[in-house]
C-alpha positions as CSV (number, residue, x, y, z in Angstrom):
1,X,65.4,116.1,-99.2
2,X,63.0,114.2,-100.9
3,X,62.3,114.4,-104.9
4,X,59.6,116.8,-106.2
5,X,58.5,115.2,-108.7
6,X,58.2,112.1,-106.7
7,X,56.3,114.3,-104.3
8,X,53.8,116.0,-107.1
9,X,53.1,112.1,-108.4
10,X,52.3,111.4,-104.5
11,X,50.1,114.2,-103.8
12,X,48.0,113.2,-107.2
13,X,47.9,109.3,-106.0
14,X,46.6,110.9,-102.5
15,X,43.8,112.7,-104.4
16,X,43.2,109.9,-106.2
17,X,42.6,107.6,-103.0
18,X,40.9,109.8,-101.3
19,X,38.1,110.4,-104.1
20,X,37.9,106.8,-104.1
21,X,37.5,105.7,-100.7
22,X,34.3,107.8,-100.6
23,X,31.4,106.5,-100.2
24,X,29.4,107.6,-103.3
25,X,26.1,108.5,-103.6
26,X,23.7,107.5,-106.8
27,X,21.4,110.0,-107.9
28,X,19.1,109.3,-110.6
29,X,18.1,111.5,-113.4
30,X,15.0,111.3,-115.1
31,X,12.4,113.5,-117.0
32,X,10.9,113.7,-120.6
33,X,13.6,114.2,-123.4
34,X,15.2,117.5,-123.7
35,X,13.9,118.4,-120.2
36,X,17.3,119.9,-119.3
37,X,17.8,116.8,-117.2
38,X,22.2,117.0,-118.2
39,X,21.9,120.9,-117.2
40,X,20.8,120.7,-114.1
41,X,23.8,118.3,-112.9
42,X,26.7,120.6,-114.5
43,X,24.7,123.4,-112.9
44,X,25.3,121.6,-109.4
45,X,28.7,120.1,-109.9
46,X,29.9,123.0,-111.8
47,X,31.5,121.0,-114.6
48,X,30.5,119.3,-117.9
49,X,29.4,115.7,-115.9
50,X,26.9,114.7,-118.4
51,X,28.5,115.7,-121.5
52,X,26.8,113.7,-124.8
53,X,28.5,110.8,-125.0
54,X,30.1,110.6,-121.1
55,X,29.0,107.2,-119.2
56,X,28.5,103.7,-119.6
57,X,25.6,101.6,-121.0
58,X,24.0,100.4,-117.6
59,X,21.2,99.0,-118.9
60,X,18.4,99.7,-121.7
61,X,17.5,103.5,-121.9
62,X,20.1,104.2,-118.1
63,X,24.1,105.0,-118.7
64,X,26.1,105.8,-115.3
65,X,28.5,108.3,-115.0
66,X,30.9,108.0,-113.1
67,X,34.2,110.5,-113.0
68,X,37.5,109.5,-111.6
69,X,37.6,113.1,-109.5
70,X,33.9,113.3,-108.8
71,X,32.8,111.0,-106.1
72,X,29.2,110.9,-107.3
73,X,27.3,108.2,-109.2
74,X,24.8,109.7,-111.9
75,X,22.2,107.1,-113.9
76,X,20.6,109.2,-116.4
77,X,17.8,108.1,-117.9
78,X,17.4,108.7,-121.7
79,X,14.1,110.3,-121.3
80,X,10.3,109.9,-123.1
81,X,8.6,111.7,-125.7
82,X,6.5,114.8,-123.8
83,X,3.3,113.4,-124.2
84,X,3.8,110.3,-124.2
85,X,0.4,107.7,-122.4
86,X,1.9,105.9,-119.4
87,X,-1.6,104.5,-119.2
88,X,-2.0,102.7,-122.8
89,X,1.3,101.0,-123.2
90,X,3.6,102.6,-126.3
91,X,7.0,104.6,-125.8
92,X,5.6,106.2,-122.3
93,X,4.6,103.1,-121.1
94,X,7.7,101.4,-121.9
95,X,10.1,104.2,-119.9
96,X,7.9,103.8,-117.1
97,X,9.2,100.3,-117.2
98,X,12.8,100.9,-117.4
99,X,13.1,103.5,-115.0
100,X,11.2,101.0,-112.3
101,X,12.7,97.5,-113.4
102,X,16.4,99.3,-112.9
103,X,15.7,100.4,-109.4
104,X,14.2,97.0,-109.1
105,X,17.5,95.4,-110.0
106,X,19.5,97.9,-108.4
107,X,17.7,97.5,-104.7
108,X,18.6,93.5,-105.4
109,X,22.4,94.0,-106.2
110,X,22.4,95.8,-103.0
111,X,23.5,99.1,-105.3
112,X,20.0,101.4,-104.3
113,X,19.3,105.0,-105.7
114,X,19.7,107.3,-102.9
115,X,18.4,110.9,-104.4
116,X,16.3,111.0,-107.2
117,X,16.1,114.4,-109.7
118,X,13.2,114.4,-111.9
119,X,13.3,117.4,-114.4
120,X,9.7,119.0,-115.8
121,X,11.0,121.8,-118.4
122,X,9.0,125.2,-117.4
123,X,9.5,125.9,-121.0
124,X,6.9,123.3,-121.9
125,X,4.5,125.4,-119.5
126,X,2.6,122.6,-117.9
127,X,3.0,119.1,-115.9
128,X,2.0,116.1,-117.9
129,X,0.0,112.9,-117.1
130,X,3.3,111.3,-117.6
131,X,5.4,113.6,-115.0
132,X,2.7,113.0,-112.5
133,X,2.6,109.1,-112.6
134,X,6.0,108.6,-112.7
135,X,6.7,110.8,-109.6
136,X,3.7,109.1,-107.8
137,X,6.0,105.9,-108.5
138,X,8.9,106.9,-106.8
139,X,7.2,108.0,-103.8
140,X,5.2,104.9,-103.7
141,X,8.8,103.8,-103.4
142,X,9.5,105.8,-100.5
143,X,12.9,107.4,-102.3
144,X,13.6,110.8,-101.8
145,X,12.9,113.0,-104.9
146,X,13.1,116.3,-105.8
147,X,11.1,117.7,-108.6
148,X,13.3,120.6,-110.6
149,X,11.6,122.9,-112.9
150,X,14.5,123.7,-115.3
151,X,14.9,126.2,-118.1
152,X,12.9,128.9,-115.2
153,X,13.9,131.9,-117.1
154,X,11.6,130.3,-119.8
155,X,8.6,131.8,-118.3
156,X,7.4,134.0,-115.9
157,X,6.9,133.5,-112.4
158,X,3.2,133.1,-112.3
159,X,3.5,130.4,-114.3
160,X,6.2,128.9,-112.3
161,X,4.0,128.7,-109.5
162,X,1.3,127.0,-110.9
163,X,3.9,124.5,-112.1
164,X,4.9,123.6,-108.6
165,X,1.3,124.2,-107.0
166,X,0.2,121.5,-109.8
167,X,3.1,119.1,-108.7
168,X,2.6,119.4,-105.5
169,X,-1.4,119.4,-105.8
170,X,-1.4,115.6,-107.9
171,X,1.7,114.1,-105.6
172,X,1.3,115.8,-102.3
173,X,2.1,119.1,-100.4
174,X,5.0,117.6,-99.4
175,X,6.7,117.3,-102.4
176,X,10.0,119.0,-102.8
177,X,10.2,121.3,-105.8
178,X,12.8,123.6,-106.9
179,X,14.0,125.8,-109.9
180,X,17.1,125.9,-112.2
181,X,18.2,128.4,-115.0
182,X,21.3,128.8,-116.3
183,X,20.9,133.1,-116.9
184,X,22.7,134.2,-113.8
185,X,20.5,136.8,-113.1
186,X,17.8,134.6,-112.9
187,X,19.7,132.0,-111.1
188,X,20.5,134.4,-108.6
189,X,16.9,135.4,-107.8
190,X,15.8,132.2,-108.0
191,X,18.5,131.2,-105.4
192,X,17.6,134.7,-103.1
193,X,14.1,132.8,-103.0
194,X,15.2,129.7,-101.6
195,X,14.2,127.6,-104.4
196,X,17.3,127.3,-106.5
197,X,20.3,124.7,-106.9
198,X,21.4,125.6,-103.6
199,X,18.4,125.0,-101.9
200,X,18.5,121.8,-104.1
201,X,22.5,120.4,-102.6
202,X,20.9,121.3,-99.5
203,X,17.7,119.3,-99.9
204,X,19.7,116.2,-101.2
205,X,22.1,116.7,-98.7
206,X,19.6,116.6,-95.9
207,X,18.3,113.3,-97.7
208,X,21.2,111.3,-97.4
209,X,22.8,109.1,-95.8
210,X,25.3,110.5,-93.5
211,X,27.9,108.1,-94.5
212,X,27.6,109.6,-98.2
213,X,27.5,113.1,-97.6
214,X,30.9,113.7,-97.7
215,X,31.2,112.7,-100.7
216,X,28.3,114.7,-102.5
217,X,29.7,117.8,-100.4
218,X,32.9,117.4,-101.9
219,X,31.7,116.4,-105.4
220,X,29.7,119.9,-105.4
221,X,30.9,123.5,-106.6
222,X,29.4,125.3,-104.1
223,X,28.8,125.2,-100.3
224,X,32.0,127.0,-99.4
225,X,31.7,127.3,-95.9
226,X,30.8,123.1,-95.4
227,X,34.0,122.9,-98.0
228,X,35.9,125.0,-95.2
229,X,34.8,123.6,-92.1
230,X,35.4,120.0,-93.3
231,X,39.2,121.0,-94.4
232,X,39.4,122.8,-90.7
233,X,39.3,119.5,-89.4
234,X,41.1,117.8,-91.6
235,X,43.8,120.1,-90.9
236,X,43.2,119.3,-87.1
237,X,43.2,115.8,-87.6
238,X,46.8,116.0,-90.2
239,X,48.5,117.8,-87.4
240,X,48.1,116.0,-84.8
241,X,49.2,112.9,-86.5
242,X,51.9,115.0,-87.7
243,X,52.8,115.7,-83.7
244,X,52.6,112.0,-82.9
245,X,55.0,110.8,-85.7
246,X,57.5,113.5,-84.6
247,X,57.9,112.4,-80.9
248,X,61.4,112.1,-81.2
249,X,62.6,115.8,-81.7
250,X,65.5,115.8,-84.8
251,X,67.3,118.8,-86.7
252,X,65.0,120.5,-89.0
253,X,67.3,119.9,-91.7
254,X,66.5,116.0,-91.3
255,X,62.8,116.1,-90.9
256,X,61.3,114.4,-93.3
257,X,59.2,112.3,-91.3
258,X,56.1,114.0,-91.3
259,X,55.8,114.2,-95.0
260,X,53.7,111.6,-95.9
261,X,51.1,112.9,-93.2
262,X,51.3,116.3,-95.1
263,X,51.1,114.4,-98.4
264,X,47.9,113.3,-97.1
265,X,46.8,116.6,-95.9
266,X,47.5,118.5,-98.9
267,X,46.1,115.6,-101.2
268,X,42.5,115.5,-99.6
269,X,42.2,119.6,-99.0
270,X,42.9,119.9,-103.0
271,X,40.2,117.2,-103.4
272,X,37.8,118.2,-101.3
273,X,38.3,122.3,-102.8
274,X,38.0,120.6,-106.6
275,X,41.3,121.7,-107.7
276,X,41.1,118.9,-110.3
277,X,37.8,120.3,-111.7
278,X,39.2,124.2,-112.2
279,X,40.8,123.0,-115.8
280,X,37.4,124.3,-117.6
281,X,39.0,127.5,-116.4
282,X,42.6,127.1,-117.7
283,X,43.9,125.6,-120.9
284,X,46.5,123.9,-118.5
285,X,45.3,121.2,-115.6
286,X,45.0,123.5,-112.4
287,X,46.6,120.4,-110.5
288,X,49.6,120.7,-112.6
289,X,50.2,124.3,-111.8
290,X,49.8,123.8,-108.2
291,X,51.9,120.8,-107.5
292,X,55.1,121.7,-108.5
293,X,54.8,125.1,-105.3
294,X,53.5,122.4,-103.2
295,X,55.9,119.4,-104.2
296,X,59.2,121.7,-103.7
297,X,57.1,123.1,-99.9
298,X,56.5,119.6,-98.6
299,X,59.7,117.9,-100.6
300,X,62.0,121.0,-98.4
301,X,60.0,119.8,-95.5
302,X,58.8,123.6,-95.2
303,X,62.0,124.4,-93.0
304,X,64.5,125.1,-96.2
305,X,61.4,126.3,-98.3
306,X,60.2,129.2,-96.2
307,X,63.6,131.8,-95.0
308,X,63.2,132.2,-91.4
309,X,61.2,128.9,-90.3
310,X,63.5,127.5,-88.6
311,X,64.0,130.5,-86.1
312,X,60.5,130.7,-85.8
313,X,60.7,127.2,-84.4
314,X,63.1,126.8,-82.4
315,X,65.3,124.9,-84.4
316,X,64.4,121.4,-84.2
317,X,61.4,119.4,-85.2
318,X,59.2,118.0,-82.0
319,X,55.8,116.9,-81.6
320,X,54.7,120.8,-81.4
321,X,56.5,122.0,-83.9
322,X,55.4,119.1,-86.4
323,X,52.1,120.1,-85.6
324,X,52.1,123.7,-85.8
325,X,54.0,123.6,-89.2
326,X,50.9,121.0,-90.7
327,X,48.6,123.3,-89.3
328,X,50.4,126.2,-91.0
329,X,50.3,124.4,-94.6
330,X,46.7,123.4,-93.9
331,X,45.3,126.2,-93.0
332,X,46.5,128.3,-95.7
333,X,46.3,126.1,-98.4
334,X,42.8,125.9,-97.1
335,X,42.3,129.4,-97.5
336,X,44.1,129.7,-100.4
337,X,41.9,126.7,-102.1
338,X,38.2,129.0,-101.5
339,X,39.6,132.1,-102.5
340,X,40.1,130.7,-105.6
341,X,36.5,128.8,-106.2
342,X,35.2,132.3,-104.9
343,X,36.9,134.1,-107.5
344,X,35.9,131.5,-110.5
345,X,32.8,131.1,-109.3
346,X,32.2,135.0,-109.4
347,X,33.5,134.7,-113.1
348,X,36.8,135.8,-112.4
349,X,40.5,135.4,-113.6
350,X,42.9,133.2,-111.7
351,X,46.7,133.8,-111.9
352,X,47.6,131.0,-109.5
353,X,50.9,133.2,-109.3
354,X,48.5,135.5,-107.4
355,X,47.6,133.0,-104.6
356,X,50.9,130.7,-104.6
357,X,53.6,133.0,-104.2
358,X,54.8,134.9,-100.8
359,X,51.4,135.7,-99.6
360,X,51.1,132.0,-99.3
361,X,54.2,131.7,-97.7
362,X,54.1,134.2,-95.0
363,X,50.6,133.2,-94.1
364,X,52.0,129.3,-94.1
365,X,54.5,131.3,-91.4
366,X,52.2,133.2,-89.4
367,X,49.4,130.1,-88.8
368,X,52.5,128.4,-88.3
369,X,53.6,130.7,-85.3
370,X,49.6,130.8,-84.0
371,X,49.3,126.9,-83.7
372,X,52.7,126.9,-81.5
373,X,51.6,129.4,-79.4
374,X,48.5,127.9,-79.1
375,X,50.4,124.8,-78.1
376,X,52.3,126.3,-75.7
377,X,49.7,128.0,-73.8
378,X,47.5,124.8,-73.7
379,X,44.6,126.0,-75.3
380,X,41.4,123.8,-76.4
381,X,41.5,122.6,-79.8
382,X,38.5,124.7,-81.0
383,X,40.4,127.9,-80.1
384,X,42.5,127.2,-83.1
385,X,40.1,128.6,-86.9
């Protein structure tokens, strides 16, 4: 029997590598001061990223942000005075400078800006001189940017439009625009239209590189079903090592040799579901009211945690039954992990006693039992959800 306290400190170190082996995207934020620029990234990472005061001094007038469970690298610029003459030297001028001399030194260092966000505030009701040359910049510089009018439930949608018709109209058609608001009803229409933050994680997911999307899908709030798909297959990929490191079958009360694959599993699923980032919703860490159910399953190996597992499996621990009992824990926990975003997302309470208790454990049972007989009957892979 291994230590559960050892095992919760593991499963937090396995988060912890796992966020950082990412490969992280940079996303640059610019705009005029006060344009809502900080907003717009909490709205899409669902968590206080830009918070006054958060980052590092990268440069004059750029701090990155970087968070040790958000595999995303944000340089926010500090912004220019609306109104400001890009054309005549003086403060406009002079952030037109910054903003181009840092992805000048960035594209040297070999550290370029994948996505840029450039925020105009619809509050403002119009698109300045300033907006449109600087936007002009970066596509002259062949980056992909998104233009986000922010604060939409400022105005009305007339005037929306002819915010985005006048973007598009100076830069070209082509230009991606798209809406933010934090009033949820307004969100949520904005969203229906295909204009809001979603459409925005998809648009910047579609614009990067497909080594660092992972990471931005993982680093997002939202996106459920990508969030579920990708932890399918981690689950697939855990239980099959999980079958190879068991090919010797032993007694299930000595089977702790596929723990550290389930360590693993369990680390990157938590990750990847944002499990660290749920503590906005609790006055205690979420991680810390989840580990110590999950450090006492995979410490107990599952067999002496769950009454009746051992029956269920035959008795011993061999390749299949390794497997199916990974694929069990995955799956669930899994399930268990999106139930939860979809409940805070909704603006819901979450009693974790709700989703960690024997529910859990007789649905850890019954994926269990699926996988063996899926096993046993020499299906294809895919056949297994």
């Amino acid at each position: 029997m291994l230590d559960t306290e050892n095992v919760k400190s593991d499963i937090k170190n396995e988060m912890q590598k796992f966020v950082s082996s990412l490969d992280k995207p940079r996303i640059l934020l610019a705009g005029s001061t006060g344009c809502g620029k900080s907003t717009l990234c909490n709205l899409v990472f669902k968590r206080d990223v830009c918070a006054a005061g958060s980052g590092r001094p990268q440069t004059r007038g750029i701090r990155e942000i970087q968070a040790e469970d958000i595999p995303v690298i944000i340089h926010d610029s500090e912004g220019y005075e609306t109104g400001a003459n890009f054309g005549s030297g003086g403060e406009g001028q002079d952030y037109f400078s910054i903003i181009t001399d840092f992805m000048d030194r960035q594209d040297e260092n070999g550290n370029p800006v994948d996505i840029i966000w450039y925020c105009i505030s619809s509050a403002g009701a119009r698109v300045t001189d300033a907006d449109i040359s600087v936007i002009k910049e970066f596509r002259t510089r062949r980056r992909p940017i998104a233009v986000i009018l922010t604060q939409a439930d400022m105005c009305s949608q007339e005037d929306s439009d002819v915010l985005a018709d006048t973007v598009k109209s100076a830069t070209g058609s082509d230009t991606a625009v798209f809406e933010s608001s934090t009033d949820p009803m307004v969100a949520h229409e904005i969203d229906t239209s295909g204009m809001g933050i979603d459409a925005l994680y998809e648009w910047t997911l579609g614009n990067l590189e497909e080594s660092r999307k992972d990471a931005f899908m993982i680093a997002c709030g939202r996106a459920f079903d990508r969030k579920y798909d990708y932890c399918v297959k981690l689950t697939r990929e855990y239980s099959a090592m999980a079958g190879t490191a068991a090919v010797s079958p032993v007694p299930f009360s000595d089977a702790a040799i596929i723990t550290p694959v389930q360590l693993a599993m369990v680390g990157r699923i938590l990750s990847v579901w944002n499990m660290n980032q749920m503590q906005n919703l609790l006055k205690a860490a979420c991680i810390d009211q989840i580990l110590p159910m999950l450090g006492r399953f995979v410490a107990g190996n599952i067999i002496k945690f769950i009454p009746g597992i051992g029956q269920i499996m035959g008795g011993i621990v061999n390749a299949s039954v390794a497997f199916s009992l990974t694929y069990g824990l995955g799956k669930a926990l899994n399930e268990t992990c999106r139930m939860m975003c979809e409940r805070e997302l909704a603006g819901l309470a979450v009693n974790f006693s709700d989703f960690f208790g024997d529910s859990f454990i007789e649905n850890v049972k019954k994926y269990a039992k699926e996988a063996r007989d899926w096993k046993e009957k020499g299906l294809d892979e895919e056949d297994l959800g």
